[in-house]
C-alpha positions, 0 to 999 in steps of 0.5 A: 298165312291163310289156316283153315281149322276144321273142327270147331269143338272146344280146341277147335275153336280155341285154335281158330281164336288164337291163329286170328289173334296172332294175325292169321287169315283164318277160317274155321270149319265144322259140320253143318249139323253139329251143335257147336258149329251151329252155335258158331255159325248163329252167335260168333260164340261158344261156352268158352269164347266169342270170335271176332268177324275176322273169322269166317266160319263155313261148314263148306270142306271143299272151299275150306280145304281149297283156301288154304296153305296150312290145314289144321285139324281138331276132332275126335282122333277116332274119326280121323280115318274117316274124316281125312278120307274126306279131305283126301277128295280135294288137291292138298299138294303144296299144304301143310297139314297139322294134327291137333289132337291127342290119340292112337287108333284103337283097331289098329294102333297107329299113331294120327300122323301114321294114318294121314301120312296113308292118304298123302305123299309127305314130300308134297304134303307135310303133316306136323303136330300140335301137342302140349298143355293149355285149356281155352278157359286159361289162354282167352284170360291171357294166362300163357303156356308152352307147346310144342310143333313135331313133324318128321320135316324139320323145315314145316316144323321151324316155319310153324313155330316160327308162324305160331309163336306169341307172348301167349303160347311159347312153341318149341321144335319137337325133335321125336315125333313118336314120342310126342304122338305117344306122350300125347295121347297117352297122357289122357290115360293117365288123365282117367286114372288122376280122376277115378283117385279124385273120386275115391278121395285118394288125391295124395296117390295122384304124385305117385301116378305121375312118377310112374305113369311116366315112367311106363310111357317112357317104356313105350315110347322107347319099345316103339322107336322114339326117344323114352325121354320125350315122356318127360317134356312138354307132350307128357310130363308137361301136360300132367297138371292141364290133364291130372289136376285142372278143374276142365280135363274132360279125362279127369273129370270122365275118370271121377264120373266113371268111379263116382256113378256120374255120366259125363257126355263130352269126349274123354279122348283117354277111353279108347286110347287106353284101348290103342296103348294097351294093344301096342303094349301087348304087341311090343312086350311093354309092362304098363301097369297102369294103362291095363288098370285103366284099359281093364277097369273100363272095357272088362269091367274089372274092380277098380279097388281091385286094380289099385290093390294089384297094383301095390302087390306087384313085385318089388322093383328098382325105381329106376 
């Protein structure tokens, strides 16, 4: 299968290594004046892989989206609009385009496939995602995980699971796509809160973080029409360890830096999607507890210590 990966970050890359390991015709593809495209280019290399020659890199759009049966995309989700309004100058009947990255559009709430899904007709152009736990610091070991493929087309979606599938990442066939956008994204947000308690030394608080903060999710996913147990599986729940706990989270570690007073520079996707979940929270009359510490602490400049306390002075409730 011939794949184009466009983005050539730390997922990006990881993605191309792994489709090309697996025996598909792939190329990856960034901007021509990234750093991590121009290290790419120069070396075959990055901080946390090297490519084999099999792998043909170019900063060419247009040859890259042109090759290609399967259109993988790895960036900022922010500039996903942008980005495919890009894309959307070259033919794309007859390709399947896949998402893999973890976000909601901050000004309007709409979840990745729902903004590519503006530029194409999906009867001719199918959009799936890649969503789940896994770092490329564990897979280039061989340490393995399990993923997950969601589309709103079931055929795309067991071809690609079929196509992607190794002893390396297990896929599943997701069965909720908002769910899994949802979850995805989301799990970020809880990513920040896991790390601003690592900053604070409240680490023993981060079991009780991941028992309600998924249980908001659920609330959400649920309010906006997906199945409120897609918060359990591999989307969300699954990915809590990668995200919460892992040494490598860019949104654990953003969250530590944030109540510690250390700068972090790489992409925290969480940021701007606690902005999105708390808007759609807001719209759809959804209590997330939570995602508003999380969205408060960093765009109102609320107290952090102050948003902990609120949140164990919220009235008393079931469990469940």
């Amino acid at each position: 299968m011939k794949i184009s990966v466009l983005g050539c970050g730390r997922w990006g890359s990881c993605i191309a290594w792994y489709l090309d390991k697996i025996g598909h015709e792939v190329l990856s593809c960034g901007l021509p004046e990234a750093p991590e495209f121009i290290q790419l280019q120069a070396h075959h290399c990055n901080d946390y892989l090297v490519f084999p020659e099999s792998i043909e890199v170019s900063s060419d759009l247009a040859y890259a989206v042109g090759r290609a049966e399967v259109i993988v995309i790895s960036i900022s989700s922010q500039h996903l609009r942008s980005y495919f309004s890009e894309i959307a100058q070259y033919p794309l009947e007859g390709k399947t385009v896949v998402l893999c990255m973890k976000g909601v559009e901050a000004t309007t709430g709409k979840r990745l496939s729902e903004i590519v899904g503006e530029f194409v007709d999906e009867s001719k152009t199918p959009v799936a995602v890649w969503v789940g736990p896994g770092h490329p610091q564990d897979y280039v070991r061989g340490i393995p995980n399990c993923m997950v493929i969601d589309s709103k087309n079931r055929e795309v979606k067991e071809q690609l699971v079929k196509a992607f599938t190794s002893e390396l990442i297990r896929f599943y066939i997701g069965k909720d796509l908002i769910g899994s956008e949802i979850g995805a994204a989301a799990k970020n947000v809880i990513g920040i809160a896991a790390g601003v308690l690592d900053g604070l030394g409240y680490t023993s608080l981060k079991g009780a973080l991941m028992a309600r903060g998924t249980q908001e999710i659920a609330r959400l996913i649920e309010a906006l029409g997906g199945n409120k147990m897609s918060a359990f599986g591999l989307c969300h729940l699954g990915d809590y360890e990668a995200t919460l706990f892992s040494p490598w989270s860019h949104n654990r570690m953003y969250g530590e830096g944030f109540i510690t007073g250390k700068r972090f520079e790489k992409l925290a996707e969480g940021v701007m999607t606690s902005k999105a979940l708390y808007k759609l929270g807001q719209e759809h009359g959804v209590d997330l507890p939570i995602v508003s510490a999380v969205y408060r602490a960093l765009f109102e400049n609320a107290d952090v210590m102050d948003e902990i306390q609120n949140l164990f002075l919220r009235s008393v409730k079931d469990e469940f």
